[in-house]
C-alpha positions as CSV (number, residue, x, y, z in Angstrom):
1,X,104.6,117.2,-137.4
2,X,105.3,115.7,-133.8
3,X,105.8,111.8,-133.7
4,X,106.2,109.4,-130.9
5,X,109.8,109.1,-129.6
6,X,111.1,105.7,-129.6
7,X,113.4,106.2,-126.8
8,X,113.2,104.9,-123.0
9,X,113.0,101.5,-121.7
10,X,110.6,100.0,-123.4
11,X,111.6,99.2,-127.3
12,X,108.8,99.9,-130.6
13,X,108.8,97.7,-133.1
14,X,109.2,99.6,-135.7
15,X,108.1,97.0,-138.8
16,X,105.6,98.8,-141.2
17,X,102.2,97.3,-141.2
18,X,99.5,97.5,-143.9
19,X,96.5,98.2,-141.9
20,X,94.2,99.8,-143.9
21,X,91.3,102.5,-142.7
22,X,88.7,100.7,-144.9
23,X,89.4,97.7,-143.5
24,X,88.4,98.9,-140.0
25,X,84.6,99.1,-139.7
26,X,82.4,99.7,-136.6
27,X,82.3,98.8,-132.9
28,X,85.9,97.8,-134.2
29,X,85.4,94.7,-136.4
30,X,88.1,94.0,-138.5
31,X,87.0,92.0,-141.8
32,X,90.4,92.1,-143.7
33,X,91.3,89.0,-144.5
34,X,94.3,87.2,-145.9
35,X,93.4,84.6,-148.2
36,X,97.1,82.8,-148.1
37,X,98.5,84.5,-145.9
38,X,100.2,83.3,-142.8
39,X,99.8,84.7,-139.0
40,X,96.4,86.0,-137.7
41,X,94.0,85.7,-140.6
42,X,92.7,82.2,-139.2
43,X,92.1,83.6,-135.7
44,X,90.8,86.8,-136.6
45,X,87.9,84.7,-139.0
46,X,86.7,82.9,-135.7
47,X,87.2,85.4,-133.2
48,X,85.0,88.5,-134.5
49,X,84.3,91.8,-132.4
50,X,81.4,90.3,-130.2
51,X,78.6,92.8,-130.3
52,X,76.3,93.5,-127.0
53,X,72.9,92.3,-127.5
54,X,70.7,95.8,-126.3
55,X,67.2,94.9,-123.9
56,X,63.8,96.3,-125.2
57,X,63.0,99.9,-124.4
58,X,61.1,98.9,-122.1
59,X,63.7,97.3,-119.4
60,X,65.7,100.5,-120.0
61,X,62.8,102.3,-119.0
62,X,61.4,100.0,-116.2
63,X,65.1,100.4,-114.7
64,X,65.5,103.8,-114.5
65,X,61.6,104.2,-112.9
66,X,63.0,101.5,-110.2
67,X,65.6,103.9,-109.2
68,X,64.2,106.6,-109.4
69,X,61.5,105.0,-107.1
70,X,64.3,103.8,-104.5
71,X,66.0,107.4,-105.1
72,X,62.6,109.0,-103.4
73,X,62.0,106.6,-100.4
74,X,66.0,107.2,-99.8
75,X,65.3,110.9,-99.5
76,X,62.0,110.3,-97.0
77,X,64.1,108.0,-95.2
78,X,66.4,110.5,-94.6
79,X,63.8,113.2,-93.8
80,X,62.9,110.3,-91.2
81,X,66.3,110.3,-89.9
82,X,66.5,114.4,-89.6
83,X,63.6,114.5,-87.4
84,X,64.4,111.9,-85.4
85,X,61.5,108.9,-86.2
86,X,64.2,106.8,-87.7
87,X,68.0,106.0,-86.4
88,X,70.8,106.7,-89.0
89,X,73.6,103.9,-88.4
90,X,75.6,104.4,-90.9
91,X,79.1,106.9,-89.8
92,X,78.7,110.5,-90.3
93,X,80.7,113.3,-88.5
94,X,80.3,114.0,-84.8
95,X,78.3,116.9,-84.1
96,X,81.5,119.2,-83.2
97,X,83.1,118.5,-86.5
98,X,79.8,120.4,-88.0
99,X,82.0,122.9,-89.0
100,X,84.9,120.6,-90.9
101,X,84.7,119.6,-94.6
102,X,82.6,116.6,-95.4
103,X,84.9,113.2,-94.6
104,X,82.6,111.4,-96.2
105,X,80.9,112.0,-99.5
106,X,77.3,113.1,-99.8
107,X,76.3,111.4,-102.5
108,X,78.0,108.0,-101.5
109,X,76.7,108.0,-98.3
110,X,73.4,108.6,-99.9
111,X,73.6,105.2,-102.1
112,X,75.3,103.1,-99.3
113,X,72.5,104.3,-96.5
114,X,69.3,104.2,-98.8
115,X,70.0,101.6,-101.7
116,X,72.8,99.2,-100.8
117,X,72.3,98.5,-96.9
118,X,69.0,97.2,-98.3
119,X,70.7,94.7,-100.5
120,X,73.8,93.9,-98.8
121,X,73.0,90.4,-97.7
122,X,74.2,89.6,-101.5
123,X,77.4,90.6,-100.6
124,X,80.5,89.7,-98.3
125,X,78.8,86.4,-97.7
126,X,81.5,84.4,-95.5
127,X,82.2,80.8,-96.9
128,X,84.0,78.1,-95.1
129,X,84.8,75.6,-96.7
130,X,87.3,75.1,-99.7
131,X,86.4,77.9,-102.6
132,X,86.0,75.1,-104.9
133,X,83.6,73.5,-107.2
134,X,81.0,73.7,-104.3
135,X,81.7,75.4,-101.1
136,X,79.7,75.7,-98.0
137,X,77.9,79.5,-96.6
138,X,77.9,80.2,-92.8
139,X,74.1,81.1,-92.9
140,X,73.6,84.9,-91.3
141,X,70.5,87.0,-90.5
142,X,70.2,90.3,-90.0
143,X,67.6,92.0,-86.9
144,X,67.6,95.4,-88.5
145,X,67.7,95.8,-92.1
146,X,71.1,93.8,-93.0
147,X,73.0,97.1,-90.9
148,X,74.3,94.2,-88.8
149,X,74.5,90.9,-89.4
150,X,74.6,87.8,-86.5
151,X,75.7,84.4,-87.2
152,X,72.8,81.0,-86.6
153,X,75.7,78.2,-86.1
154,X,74.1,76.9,-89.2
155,X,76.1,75.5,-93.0
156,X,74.2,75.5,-96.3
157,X,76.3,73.0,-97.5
158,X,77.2,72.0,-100.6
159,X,76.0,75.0,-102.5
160,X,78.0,75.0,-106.3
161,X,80.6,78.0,-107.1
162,X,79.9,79.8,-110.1
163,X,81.4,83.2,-109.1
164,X,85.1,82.0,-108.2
165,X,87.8,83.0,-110.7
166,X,89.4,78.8,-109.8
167,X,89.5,78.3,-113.9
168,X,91.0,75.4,-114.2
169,X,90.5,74.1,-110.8
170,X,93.8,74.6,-108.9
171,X,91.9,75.5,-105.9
172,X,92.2,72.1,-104.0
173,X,93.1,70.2,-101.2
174,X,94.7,67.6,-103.1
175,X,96.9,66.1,-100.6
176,X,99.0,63.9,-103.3
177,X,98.8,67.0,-105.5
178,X,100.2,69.5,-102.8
179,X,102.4,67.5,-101.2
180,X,105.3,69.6,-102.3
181,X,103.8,72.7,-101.3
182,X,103.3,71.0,-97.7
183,X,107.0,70.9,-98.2
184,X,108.1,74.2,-99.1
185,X,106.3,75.3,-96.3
186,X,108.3,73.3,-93.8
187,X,111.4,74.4,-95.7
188,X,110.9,78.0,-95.8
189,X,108.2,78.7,-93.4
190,X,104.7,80.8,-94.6
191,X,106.0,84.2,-95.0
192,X,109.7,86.0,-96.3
193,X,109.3,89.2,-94.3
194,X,111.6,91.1,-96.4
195,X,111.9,93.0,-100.1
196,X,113.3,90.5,-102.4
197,X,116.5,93.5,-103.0
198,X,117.0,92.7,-99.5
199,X,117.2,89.2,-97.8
200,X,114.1,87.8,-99.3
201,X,115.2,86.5,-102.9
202,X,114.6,83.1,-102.3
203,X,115.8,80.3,-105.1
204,X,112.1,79.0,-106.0
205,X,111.6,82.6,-107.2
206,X,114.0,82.9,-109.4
207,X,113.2,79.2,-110.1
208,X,109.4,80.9,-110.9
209,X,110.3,84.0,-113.0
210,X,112.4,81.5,-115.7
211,X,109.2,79.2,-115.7
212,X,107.2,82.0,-116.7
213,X,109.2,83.4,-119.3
214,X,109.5,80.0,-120.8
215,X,105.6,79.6,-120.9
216,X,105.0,82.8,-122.2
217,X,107.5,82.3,-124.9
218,X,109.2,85.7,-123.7
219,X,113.1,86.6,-122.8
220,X,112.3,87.2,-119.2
221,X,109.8,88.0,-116.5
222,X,109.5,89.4,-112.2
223,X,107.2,88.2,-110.4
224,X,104.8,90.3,-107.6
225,X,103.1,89.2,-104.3
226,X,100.2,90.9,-105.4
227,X,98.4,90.8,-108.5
228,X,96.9,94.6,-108.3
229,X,100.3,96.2,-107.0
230,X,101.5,94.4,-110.1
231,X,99.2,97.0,-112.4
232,X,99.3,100.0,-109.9
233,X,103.2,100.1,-109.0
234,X,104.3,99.3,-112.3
235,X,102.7,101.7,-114.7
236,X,104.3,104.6,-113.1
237,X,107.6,102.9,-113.7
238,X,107.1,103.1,-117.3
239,X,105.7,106.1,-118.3
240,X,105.5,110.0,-116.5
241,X,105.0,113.0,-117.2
242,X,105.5,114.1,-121.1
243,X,103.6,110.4,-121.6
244,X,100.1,109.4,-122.9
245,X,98.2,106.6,-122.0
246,X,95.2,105.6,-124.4
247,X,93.4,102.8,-122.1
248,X,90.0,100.9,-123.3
249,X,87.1,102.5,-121.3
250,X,86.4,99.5,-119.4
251,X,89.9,98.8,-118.3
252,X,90.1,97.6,-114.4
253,X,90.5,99.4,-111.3
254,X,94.1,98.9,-110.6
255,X,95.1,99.9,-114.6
256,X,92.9,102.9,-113.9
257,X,95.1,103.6,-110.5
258,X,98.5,102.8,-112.2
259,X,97.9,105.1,-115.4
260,X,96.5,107.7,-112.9
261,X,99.9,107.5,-110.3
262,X,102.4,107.7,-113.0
263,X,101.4,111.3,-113.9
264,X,100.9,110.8,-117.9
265,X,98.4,112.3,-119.9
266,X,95.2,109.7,-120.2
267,X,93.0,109.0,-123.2
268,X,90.3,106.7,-123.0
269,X,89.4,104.7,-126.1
270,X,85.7,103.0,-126.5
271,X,85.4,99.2,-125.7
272,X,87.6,97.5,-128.2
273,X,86.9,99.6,-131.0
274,X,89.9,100.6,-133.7
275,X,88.8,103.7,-134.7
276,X,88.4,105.1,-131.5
277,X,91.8,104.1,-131.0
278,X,93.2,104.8,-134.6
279,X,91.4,108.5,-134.3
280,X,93.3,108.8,-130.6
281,X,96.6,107.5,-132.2
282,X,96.5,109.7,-135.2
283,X,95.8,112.2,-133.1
284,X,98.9,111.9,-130.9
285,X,101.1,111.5,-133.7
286,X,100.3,114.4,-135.2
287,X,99.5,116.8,-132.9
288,X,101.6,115.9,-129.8
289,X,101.1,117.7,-126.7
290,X,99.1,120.2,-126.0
291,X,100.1,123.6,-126.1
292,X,103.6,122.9,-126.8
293,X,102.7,120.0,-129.4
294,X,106.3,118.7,-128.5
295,X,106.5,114.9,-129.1
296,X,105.2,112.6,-126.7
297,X,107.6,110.7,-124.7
298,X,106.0,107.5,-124.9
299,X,102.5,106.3,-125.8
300,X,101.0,103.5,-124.5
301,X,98.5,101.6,-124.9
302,X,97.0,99.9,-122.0
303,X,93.8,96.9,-122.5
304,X,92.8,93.3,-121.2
305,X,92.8,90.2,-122.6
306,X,89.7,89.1,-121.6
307,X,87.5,92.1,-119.8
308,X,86.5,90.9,-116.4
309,X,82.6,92.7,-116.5
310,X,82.1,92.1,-120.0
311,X,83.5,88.4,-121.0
312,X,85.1,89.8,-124.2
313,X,88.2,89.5,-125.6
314,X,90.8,92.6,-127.0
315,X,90.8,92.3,-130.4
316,X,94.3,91.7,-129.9
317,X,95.9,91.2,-133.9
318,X,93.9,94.2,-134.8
319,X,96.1,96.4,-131.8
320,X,99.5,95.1,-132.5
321,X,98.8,96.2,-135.8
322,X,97.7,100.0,-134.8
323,X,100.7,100.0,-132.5
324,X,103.2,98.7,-135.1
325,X,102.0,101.6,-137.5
326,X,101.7,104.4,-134.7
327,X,105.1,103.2,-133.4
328,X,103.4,103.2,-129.9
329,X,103.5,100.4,-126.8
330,X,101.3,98.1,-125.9
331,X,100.7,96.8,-122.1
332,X,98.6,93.9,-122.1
333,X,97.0,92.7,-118.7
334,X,96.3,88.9,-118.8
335,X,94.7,88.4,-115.4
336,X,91.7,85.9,-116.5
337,X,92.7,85.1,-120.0
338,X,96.4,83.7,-119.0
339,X,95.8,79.8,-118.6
340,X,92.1,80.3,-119.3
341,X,92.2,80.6,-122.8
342,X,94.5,79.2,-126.1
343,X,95.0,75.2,-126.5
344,X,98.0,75.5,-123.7
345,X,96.5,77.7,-121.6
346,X,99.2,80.7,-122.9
347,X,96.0,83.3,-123.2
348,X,95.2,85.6,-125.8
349,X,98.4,85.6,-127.9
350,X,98.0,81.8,-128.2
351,X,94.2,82.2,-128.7
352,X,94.8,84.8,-131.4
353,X,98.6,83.4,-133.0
354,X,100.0,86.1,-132.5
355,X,104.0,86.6,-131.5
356,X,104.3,87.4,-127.7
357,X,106.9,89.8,-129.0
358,X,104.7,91.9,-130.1
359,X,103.5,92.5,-126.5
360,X,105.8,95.1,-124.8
361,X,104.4,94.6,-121.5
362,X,102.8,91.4,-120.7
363,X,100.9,91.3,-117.4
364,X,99.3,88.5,-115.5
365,X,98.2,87.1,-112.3
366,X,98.7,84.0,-110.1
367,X,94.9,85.0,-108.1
368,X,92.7,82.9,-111.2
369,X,94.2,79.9,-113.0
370,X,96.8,79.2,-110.5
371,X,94.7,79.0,-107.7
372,X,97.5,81.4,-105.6
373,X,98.4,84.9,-105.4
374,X,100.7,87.8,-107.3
375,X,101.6,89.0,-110.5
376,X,104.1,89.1,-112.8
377,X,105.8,91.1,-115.2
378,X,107.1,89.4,-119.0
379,X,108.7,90.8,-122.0
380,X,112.6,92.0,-123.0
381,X,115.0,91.6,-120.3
382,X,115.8,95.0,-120.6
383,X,112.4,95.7,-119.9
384,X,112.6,93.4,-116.6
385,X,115.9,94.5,-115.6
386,X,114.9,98.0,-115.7
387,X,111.7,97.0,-113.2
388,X,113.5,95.4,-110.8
389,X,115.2,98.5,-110.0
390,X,112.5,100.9,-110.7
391,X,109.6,99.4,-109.7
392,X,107.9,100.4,-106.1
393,X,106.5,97.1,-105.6
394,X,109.7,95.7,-106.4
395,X,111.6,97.9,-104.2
396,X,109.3,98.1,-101.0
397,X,107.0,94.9,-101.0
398,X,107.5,91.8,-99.4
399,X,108.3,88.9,-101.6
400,X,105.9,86.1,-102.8
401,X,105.5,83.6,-99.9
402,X,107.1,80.5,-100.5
403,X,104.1,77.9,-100.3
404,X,102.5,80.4,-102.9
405,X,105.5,80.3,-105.3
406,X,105.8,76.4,-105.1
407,X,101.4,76.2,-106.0
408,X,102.4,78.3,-108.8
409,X,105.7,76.2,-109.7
410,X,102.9,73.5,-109.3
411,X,100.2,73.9,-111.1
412,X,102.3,75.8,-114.2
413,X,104.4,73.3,-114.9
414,X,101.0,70.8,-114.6
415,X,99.9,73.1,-117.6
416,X,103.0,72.8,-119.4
417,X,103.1,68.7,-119.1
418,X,106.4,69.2,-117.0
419,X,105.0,67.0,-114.3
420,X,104.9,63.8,-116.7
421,X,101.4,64.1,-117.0
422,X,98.6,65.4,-119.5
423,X,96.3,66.7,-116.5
424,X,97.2,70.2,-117.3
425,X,96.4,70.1,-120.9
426,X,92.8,68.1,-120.1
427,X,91.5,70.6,-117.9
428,X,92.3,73.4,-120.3
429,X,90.4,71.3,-122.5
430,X,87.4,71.1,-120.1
431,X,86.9,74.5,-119.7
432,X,87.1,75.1,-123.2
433,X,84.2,72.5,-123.2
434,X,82.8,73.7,-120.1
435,X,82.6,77.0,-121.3
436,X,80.7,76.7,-124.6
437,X,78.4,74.5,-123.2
438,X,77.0,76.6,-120.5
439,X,77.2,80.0,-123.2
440,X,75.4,78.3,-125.5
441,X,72.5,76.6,-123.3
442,X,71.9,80.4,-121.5
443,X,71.4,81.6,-125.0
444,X,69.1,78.7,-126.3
445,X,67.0,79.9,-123.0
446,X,66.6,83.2,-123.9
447,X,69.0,85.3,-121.5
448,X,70.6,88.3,-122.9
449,X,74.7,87.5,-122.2
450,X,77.8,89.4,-123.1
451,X,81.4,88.5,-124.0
452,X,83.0,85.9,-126.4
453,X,82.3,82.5,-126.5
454,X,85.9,81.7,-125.3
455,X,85.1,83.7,-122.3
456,X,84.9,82.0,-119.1
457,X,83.6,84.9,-117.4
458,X,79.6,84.6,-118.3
459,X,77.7,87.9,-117.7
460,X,73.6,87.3,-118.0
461,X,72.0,90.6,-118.2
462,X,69.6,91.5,-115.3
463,X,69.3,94.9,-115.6
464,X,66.9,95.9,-113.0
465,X,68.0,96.8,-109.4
466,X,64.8,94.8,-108.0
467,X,65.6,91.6,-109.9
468,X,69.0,91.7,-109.1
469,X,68.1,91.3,-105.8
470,X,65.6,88.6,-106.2
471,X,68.0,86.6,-108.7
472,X,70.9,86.3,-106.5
473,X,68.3,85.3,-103.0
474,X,66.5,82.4,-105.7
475,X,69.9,81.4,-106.7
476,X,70.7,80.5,-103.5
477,X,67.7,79.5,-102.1
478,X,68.1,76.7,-105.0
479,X,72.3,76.0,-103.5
480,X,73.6,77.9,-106.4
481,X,76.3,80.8,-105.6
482,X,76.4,83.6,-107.5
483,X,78.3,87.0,-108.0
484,X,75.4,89.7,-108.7
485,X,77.2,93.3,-109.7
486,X,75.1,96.6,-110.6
487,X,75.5,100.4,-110.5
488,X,78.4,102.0,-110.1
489,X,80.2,99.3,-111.0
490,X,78.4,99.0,-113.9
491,X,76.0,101.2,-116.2
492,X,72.8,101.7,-114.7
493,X,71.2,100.3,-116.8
494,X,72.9,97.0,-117.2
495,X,73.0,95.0,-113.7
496,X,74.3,91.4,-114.1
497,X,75.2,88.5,-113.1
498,X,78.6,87.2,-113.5
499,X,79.2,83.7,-113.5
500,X,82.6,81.9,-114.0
501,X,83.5,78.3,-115.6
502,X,85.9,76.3,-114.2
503,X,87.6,73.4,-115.3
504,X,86.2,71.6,-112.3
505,X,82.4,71.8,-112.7
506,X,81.3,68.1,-113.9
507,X,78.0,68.3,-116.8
508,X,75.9,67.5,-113.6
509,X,76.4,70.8,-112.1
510,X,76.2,73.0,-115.0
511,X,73.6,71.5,-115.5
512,X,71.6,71.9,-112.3
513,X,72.6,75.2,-112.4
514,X,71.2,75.7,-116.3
515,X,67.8,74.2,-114.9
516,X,67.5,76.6,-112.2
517,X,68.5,79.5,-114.1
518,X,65.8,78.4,-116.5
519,X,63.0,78.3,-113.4
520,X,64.3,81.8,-112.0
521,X,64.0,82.9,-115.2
522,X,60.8,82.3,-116.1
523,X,60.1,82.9,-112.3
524,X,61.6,86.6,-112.6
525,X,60.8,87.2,-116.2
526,X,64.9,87.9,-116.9
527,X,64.6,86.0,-120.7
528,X,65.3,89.5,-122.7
529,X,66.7,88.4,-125.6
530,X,64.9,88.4,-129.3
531,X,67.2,86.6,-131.1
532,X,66.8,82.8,-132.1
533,X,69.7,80.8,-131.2
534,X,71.0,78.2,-133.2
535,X,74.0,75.9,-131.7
536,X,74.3,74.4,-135.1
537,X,78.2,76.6,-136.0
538,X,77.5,78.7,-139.2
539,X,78.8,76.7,-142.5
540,X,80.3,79.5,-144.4
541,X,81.4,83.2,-143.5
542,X,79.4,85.6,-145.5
543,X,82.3,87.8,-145.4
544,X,84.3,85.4,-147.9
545,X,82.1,86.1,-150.6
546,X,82.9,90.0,-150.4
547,X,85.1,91.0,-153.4
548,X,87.9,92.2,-152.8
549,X,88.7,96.0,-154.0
């Protein structure tokens, strides 16, 4: 029987773990409980699998007929176009390249032409103003069906934020509070122009990496001038060739890139489900690789703390405990959970109790909480030693700029108190507050959402192409900003829109924005759900009363 090796860089904790199959029951819930027992039982009792509400047949059906509908008129638009009664402006080959493989894909060129140019005033819209609480829109018109697009010298001002990832506020102009970024910048100028290996290793960096390792509660941890390179250069550092991968199916773009680049085997595991994982690990185990069924190298699992489309959270106790048992990694990526969620701000190890130990890899950016930009890297200093080396965006990139690594200095060591003050620790707190209140209103409404209710990121269900349309142009007809996201980036069938708390929206905005999400609702008919809502919490667990076999 093949099993995982537990050589290489990365160290398995190799503790036996009790996990039991029975205890594993669908969509991944995990109802095992420890009555005394210390360590995750608590979390795990308040932070169940979240399950997707699903829209009547109908709006499944009503959203496939409007693309299909959208689907014909593209293809008698572009008979149009072939006999000349219509201009094509999107870019297509020149007529002596007739001959040359495609450049461009058929199909995409199909979708962009035909259904997104007619849409794409949702999108791209420039702001400028400070992406804060409320920002102001340069207002833009387009002569020829949103192809092109001209400025009016006009500002819609004032219109509220609710698709920035600026958590717990950091986002500001602050002059008292940036005053010593204003500094570093006079100091050190905007930019290092060189690989940190090379002249660019600048003392605030190294000053950066210990405060991160002291906040995650980890050994040691690099730091990255980019937040995606972070995922997509440092996944191939880790595993190869002879290596399998089992990432959650709705894993982001730059995991997907990084697990792709490194040239292991990949395995995709339904949306926080255990046995779909279990099944894939068992699997591994005892079957290694296929055709020689030699051991695997290294298997590594690869999910999110907190799912950027959905709003959920990894059911992270439950995962330790499958790795622990497979003998298997685990590479968590805490780009909106880290400082968004836990009673410090420490993400979904301190929302869940669990030891940051048992986190192999733990991944996060600067983009969200911090109000900055980059990544880092956390875990065993072997681990980071062996990165710094071996790492391409290590290696090749530029380093961090300097004003970017003092905000970060700044507003961490705000979360952590280290400034003398408590101001850290209250926001946390308000978007804690911030966050249930605005989940909980959208579901006394009606609207179908998804995620947890420690989520931030707040996805309402919209789910046809037309009314995705018309919900993002009422929005901000009414000064509300919104992110509206639909096919391919999501299922067809479930278009949404994704809102994001932050810290910094006062009760007076939420709830402007609550009261005209409940008149576009009722405007647009978007109240799906058929569930009654209580916000009265639930006095006992039903589960408790299960006997124990």
């Amino acid at each position: 029987m093949a099993t995982t090796a537990a050589d290489g860089n990365l160290k398995p904790y190799l503790r036996k773990n009790g996990v039991k199959r029975e205890h594993i029951g669908k969509n991944g819930y995990h109802n095992h409980k420890e009555k005394n027992g210390q360590g995750t039982d608590v979390a795990s009792r308040c932070h169940k699998y979240e399950p997707f509400e699903q829209a009547p047949m109908y709006v499944a059906v009503l959203t496939y007929l409007g693309f299909g509908i959208v689907t014909l008129f593209g293809y008698l638009r572009d008979f149009l176009r072939a006999v000349g009664l219509e201009k094509c402006n999107i870019a297509q080959e020149r007529e002596k390249q007739k001959d040359f493989v495609p450049l461009y894909q058929d199909f995409e060129n199909f979708y962009t032409r035909n259904l997104y140019m007619r849409v794409r005033d949702n999108w791209n819209r420039p702001i400028c103003s400070l992406p804060g609480p409320v920002f102001d829109l340069m207002e833009r018109v387009s002569d020829d069906y949103n192809w092109t697009f001209r400025f009016t010298g006009k500002t819609i001002h004032n219109v509220i934020n609710m698709g920035s990832y600026n958590y717990l506020g950091f986002a500001e102009n602050n002059a008292d509070f940036l005053k010593t970024v204003a500094d570093k910048v006079r100091q050190y100028g905007v930019g290092v122009c060189s690989t940190r290996q090379e002249i660019g290793n600048l003392s605030i960096h190294e000053e950066l990496e210990q405060l991160v390792a002291n906040f995650l509660g980890v050994e040691s941890a690099m730091t990255y001038g980019m937040g995606f390179a972070t995922n997509s250069m440092n996944i191939p550092a880790l595993v190869g060739r002879g290596c399998l991968i089992l990432s959650d199916e709705l894993n982001h773009t730059s995991l997907i890139l990084g697990a792709r680049l490194s040239g292991a085997t990949i395995r995709v595991f339904k949306h926080n489900n255990m046995q779909s994982l279990e099944k894939m690990l068992k699997e591994a185990v005892c079957s290694g690789q296929p055709r020689t069924h030699r051991p695997w190298k290294k298997i590594l699992i690869v999910v999110e703390g907190i799912y950027s489309m959905e709003g959920s959270v990894v059911l992270l106790p439950e995962v330790i405990a499958l790795k622990k048992k497979y003998k298997a990694y685990l590479y968590l990526d805490e780009a909106h959970s880290i400082g968004a969620v836990g009673q410090t701000g420490r993400g979904v190890t301190e929302l869940f109790n669990v030891n940051p130990a048992d986190v192999d890899v733990m991944m996060g950016t600067f983009t969200k909480s911090f109000g900055a930009s980059g990544g880092y890297i956390a875990g065993k200093k072997e681990l980071v030693d062996y990165l710094r080396t071996h790492s391409h965006s290590a290696v090749y990139a530029t380093a961090m700029s300097p004003p970017a690594t003092e905000q970060i200095i700044r507003a961490m060591k705000c979360i952590m108190g280290k400034d003398g003050s408590t101001e850290g620790l209250r926001r946390i707190r308000q978007l804690a507050e911030n966050t249930k209140y605005f989940r909980s209103r959208l579901k006394e409404m009606g609207f179908i959402i998804y995620g947890n209710n420690d989520s931030p990121v707040v996805p309402v269900l919209l789910y046809m192409p037309a009314k995705v349309v018309a919900f993002a142009r009422e929005m901000l007809a009414r000064k509300i900003g919104v992110v509206v996201v639909g096919f391919p980036a999501t299922p067809i069938t479930e278009a949404r829109a994704r809102f994001c708390v932050s810290a910094a929206h006062t009760r007076d905005m939420l709830n402007q924005v609550l009261d005209c999400m409940n008149e576009v609702g009722d405007l647009l008919c978007l109240k799906f759900s058929r569930q009654k809502y209580s916000p009265q919490p639930d006095l006992c667990d039903e589960t408790d009363f299960e006997l124990d076999s």
